[in-house]
C-alpha positions in Angstrom: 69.0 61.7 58.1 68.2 65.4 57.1 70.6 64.8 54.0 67.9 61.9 52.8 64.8 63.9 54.0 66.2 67.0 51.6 67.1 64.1 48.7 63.1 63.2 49.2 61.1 66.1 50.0 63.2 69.0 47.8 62.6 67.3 44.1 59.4 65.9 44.6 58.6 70.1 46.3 59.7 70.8 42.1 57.9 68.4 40.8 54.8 69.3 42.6 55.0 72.7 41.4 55.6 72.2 38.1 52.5 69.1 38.5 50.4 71.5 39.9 51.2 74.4 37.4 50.3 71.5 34.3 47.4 70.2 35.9 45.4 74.2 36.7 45.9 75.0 33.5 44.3 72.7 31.8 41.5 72.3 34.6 39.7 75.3 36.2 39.4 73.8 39.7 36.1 75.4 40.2 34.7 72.9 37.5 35.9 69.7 39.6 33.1 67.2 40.4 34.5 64.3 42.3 31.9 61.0 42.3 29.4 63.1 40.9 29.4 66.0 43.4 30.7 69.2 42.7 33.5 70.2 44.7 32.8 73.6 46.4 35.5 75.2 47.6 37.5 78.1 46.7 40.1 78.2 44.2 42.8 78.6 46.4 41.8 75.9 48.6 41.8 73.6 45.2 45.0 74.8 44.2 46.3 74.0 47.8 45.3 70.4 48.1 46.2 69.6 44.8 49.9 70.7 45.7 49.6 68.5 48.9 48.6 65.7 47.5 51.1 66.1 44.2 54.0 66.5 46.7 53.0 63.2 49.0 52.8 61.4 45.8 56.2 62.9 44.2 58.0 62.3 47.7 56.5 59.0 47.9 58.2 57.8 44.1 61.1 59.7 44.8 61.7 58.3 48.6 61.2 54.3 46.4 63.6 55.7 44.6 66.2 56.3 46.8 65.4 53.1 49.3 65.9 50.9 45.4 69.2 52.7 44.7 70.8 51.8 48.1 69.7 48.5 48.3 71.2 47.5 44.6 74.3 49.5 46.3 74.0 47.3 49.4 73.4 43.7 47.2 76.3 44.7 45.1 78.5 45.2 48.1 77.6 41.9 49.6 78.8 40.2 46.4 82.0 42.5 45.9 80.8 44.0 42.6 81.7 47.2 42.1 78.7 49.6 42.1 79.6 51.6 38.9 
């Protein structure tokens, strides 16, 4: 289980980073206005939430990911195809 958690979590951790590190520098997150409303908070709170919410979404694609690879490795075993 910890192998699959670390196949998950450890990419989507990279792609959040580099998500985040895209995103900040093309937006200064004391600018934001969500709905209307201007977000007050301070930068580093911005920063932090906007890695959160990149990694849940990155570990979210790559967990589909992984669930789709080993269920086309589970149908191909079922009907004796190879899985190369």
């Amino acid at each position: 289980m910890a192998k699959y958690l670390m196949w998950v979590l450890w990419p989507s951790f990279i792609a959040a980073g580099l998500g985040v590190g895209i995103i900040f520098t093309l937006i200064d997150p004391t600018e934001l206005v969500i709905l209307g409303y201007p977000v007050h908070a301070s930068r580093m709170a911005l920063y932090t939430l906007g890695f959160f919410i990149l990694w849940a979404i990155c570990a979210v694609a790559s967990a589909l990911s992984c669930f789709l690879q080993a269920t086309s490795h589970l149908d191909n075993a079922n009907r004796g195809e190879s899985s190369e």
